[in-house]
C-alpha positions as CSV (number, residue, x, y, z in Angstrom):
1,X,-4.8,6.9,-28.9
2,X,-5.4,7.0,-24.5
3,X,-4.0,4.6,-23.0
4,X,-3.8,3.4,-19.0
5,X,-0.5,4.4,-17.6
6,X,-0.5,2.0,-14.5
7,X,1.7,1.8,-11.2
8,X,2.3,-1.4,-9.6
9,X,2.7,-1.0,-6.2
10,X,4.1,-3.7,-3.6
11,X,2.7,-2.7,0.1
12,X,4.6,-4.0,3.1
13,X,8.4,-3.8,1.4
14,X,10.4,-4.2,5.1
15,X,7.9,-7.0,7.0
16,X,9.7,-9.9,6.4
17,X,12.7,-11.6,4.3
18,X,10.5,-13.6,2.1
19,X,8.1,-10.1,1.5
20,X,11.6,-8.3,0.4
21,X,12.6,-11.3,-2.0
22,X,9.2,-11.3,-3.1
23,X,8.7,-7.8,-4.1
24,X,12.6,-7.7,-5.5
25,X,12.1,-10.8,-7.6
26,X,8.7,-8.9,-8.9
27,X,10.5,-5.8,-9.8
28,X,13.4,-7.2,-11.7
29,X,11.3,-10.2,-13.3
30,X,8.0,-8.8,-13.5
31,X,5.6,-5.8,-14.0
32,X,6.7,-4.2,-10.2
33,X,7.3,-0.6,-10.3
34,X,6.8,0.8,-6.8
35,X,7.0,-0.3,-3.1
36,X,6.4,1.5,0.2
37,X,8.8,0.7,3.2
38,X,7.6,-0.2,7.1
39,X,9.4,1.7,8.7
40,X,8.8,-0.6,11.7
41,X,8.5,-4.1,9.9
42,X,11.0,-6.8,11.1
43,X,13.2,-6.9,8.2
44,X,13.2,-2.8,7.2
45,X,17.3,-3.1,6.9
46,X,16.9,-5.6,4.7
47,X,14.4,-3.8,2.8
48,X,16.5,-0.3,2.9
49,X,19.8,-2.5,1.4
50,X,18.4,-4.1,-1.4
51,X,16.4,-1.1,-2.3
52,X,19.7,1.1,-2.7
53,X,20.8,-1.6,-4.7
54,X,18.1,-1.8,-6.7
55,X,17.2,2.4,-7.6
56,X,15.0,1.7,-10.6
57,X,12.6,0.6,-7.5
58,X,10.3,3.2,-6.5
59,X,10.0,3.6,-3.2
60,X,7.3,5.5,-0.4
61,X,7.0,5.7,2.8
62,X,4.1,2.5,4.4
63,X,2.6,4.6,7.6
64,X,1.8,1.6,10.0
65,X,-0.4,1.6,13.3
66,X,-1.0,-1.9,13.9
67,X,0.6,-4.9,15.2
68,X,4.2,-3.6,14.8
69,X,6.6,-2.1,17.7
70,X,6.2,1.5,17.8
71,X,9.1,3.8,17.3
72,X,8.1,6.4,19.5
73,X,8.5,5.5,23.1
74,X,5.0,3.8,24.2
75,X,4.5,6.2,27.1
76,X,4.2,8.9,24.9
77,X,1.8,7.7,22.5
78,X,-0.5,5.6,25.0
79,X,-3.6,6.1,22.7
80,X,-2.3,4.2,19.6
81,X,-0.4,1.5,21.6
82,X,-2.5,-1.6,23.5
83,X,-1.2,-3.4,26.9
84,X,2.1,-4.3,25.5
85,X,3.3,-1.1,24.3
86,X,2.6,-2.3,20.6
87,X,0.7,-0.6,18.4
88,X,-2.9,-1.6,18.4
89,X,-4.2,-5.3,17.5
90,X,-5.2,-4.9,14.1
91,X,-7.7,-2.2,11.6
92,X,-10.8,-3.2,13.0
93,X,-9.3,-1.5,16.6
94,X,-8.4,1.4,15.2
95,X,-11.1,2.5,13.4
96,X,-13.4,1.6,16.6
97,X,-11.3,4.2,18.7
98,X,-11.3,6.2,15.6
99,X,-15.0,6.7,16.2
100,X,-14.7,6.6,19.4
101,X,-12.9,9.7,19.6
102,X,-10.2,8.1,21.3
103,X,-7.5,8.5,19.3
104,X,-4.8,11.1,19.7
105,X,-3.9,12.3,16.7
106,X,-0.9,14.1,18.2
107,X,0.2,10.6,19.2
108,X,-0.8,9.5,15.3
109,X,1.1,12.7,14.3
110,X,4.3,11.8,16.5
111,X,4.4,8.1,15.7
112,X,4.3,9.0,11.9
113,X,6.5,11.4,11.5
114,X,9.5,8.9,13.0
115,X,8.7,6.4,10.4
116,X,8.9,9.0,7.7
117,X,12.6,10.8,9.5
118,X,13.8,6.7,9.8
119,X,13.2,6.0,6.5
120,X,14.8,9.6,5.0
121,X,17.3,8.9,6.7
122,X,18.5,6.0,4.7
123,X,19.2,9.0,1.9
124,X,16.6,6.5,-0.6
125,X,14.5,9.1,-2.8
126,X,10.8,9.3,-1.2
127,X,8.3,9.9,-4.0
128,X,4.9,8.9,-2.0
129,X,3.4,7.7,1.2
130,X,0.0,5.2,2.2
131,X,-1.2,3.4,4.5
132,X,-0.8,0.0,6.3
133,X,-4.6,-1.3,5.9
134,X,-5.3,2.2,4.1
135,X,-6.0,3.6,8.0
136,X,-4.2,6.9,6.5
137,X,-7.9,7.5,4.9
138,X,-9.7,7.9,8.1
139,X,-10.3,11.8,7.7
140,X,-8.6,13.5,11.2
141,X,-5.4,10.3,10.3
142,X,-5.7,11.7,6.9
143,X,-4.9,15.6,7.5
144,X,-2.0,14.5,9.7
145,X,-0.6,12.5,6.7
146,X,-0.9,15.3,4.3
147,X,0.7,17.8,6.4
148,X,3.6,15.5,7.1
149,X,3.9,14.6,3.8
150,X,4.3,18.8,2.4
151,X,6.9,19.0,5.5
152,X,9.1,16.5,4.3
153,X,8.4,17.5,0.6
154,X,6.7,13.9,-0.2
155,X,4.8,14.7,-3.4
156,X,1.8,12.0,-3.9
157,X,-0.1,9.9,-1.6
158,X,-2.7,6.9,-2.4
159,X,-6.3,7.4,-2.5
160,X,-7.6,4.2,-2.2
161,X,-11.0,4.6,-3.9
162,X,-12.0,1.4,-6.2
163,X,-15.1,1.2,-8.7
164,X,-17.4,-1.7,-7.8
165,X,-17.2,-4.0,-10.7
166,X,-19.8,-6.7,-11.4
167,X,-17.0,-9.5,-11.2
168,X,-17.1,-8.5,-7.4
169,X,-20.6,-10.5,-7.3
170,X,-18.8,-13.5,-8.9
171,X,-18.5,-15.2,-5.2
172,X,-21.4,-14.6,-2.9
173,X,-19.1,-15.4,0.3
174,X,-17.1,-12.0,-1.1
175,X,-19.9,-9.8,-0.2
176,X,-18.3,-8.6,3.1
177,X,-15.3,-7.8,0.9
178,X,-17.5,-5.8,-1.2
179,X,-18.8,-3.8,1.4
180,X,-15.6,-3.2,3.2
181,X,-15.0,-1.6,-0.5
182,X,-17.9,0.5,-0.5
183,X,-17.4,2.1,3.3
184,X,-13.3,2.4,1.9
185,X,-15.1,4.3,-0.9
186,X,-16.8,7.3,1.2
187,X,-13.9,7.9,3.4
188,X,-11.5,8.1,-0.4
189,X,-14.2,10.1,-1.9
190,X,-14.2,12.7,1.0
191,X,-10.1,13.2,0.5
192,X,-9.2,16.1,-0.9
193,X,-5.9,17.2,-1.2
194,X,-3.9,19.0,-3.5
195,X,-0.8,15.8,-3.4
196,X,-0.6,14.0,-6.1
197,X,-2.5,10.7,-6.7
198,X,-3.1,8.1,-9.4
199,X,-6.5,9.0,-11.2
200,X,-7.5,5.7,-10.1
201,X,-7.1,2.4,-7.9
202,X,-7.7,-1.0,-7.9
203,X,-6.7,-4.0,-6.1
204,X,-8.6,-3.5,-2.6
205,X,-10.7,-5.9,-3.3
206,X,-8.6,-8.9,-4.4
207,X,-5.9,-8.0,-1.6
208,X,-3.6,-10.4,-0.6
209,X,-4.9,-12.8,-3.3
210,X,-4.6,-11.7,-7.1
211,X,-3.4,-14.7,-8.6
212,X,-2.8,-15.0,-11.8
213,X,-7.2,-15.4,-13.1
214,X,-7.6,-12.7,-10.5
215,X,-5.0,-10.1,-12.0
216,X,-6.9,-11.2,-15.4
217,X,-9.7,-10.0,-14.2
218,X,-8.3,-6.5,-12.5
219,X,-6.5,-5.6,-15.6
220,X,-9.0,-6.3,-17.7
221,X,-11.5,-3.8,-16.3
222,X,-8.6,-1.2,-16.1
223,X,-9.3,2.6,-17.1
224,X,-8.9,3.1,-21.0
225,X,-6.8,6.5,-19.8
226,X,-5.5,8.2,-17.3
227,X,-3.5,7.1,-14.5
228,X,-4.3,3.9,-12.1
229,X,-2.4,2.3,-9.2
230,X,-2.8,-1.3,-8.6
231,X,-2.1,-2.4,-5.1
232,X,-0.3,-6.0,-4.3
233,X,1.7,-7.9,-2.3
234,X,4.2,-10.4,-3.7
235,X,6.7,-12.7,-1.5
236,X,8.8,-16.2,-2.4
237,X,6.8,-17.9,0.2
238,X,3.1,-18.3,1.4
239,X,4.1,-19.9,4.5
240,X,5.0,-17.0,7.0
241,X,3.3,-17.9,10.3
242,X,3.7,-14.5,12.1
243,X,1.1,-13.3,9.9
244,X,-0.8,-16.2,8.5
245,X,-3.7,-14.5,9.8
246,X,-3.8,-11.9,7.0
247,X,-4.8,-15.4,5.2
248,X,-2.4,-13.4,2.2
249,X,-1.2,-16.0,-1.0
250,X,2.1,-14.0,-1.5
251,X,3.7,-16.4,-4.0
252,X,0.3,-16.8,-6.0
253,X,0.9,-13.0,-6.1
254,X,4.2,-13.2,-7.4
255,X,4.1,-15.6,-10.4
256,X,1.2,-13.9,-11.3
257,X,3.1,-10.1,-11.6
258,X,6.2,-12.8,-13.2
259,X,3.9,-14.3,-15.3
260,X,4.3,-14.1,-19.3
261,X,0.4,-13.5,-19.9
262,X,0.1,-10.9,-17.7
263,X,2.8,-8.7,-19.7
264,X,0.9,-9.7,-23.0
265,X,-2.5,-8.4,-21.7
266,X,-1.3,-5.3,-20.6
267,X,0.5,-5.0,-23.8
268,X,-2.6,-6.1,-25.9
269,X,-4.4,-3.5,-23.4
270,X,-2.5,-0.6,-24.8
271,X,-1.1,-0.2,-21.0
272,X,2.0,1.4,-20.2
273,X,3.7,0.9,-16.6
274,X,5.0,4.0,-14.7
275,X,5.8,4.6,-11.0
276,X,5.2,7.3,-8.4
277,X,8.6,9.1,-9.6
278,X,6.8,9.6,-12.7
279,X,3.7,10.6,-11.7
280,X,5.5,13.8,-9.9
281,X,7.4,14.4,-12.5
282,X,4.4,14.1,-15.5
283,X,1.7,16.3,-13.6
């Protein structure tokens, strides 16, 4: 019999307390398997403490260029950095100088590989690495990613690459979302690399809001084999004004990955949950 072997991935493990509770609470109450740590995010001590008390938690490495404080000294890095010396304002920036040709990506290269040294240095196991707002996809970002990722023997990465399902249509005011998908799409589909990487994904287009009907939905249209990661974002609290702007339901989020019925589909499903560790160690 085939069956879905699915990784349940937390982004943003290191933004902020409730984020950390959040994506702890899923882990050890939930269907959580994986997380990848910002380097740069506000509570990364936090995050690094509770996950060496908590190993069963997978953990990767969350590459950001946006709105956080650089590590690397602004100066150095002016391309990726705005007036302020933080990195740029949000995705929509960085793509633009993307195409622009006006990114350096020695400055990408040099701001990346101190979030990946920060976070090895911690001694936590690194078994994969992404993106913040899946900007490690952009081709050029993307080659810098990979080579960092073989020189400090990181074995998978995400390939962020989701099947347009009809439930997509469901909401006509989700159309943007849908074609924000498909443009996602091309740049996954044009990503080779020899890292390993779930067969599938899913959760772009729900991100930052699969509550409980929504992860229904998601899990429903899983893969019948093969390997899928599904991307979320759990926290105890919706209320985080520093980013409010994401317009993210964390605690829907949560209860949902908590949640009884959840456990039961997948179970009725015939799906099995695995993490990044076992993805390098399976293939």
């Amino acid at each position: 019999m085939k069956t879905c072997k699915l990784i349940v991935h937390a982004d943003d493990f290191g933004l902020t307390h409730s984020v950390n509770k959040g994506i702890i609470d899923a882990h050890q109450n939930g269907i959580l398997t994986s997380t990848s740590i910002m380097a740069n995010g506000p509570a990364f001590d936090e995050a690094i403490e509770l996950a060496l008390a908590v190993p069963t938690l997978d953990i990767g490495v969350h590459l950001t260029l946006v709105e956080e404080s650089p590590l690397v000294s602004p100066s150095q890095i002016t391309s990726i950095v705005n007036s302020s010396g933080k990195l740029l304002n949000n995705a929509k920036e960085v793509y633009l100088r993307y195409l622009k040709k006006r990114l350096d990506m020695e400055h990408v290269r040099a701001e990346f590989e101190a979030q990946i040294v920060k976070i090895k240095s911690t001694g936590l196991p690194i078994s994969h690495i992404d993106g913040h707002q899946h900007l490690h996809i952009l081709p050029n970002i993307f080659l810098v990613v990979v080579e960092l990722a073989k020189k400090h023997n990181i074995q998978a990465i995400r390939i962020p690459k989701e099947n347009i399902r009809r439930y997509m249509f469901r909401n006509i005011t989700n159309i943007k979302r849908v074609m924000e998908l498909a443009v996602l799409n091309i740049y996954a589909s044009i990503s080779s690399t020899e890292l390993n990487h779930p067969d599938a994904f899913v959760g772009f287009y729900y991100g930052g809001n699969i509550n409980y009907r929504n992860l229904e939905s998601v899990i429903t249209h899983l893969p019948k084999d093969g390997t899928c990661g599904l991307m979320c974002h759990p926290g105890a609290s919706s209320d985080d004004a520093k980013y409010s702007h994401w317009q993210y339901s964390w605690a829907d989020e949560l209860n949902a990955l908590k949640s009884i019925g959840i456990r039961e589909q997948l179970d009725r499903q015939g799906v099995s949950l695995i993490s990044y560790r076992d993805l390098n160690v399976n293939l």
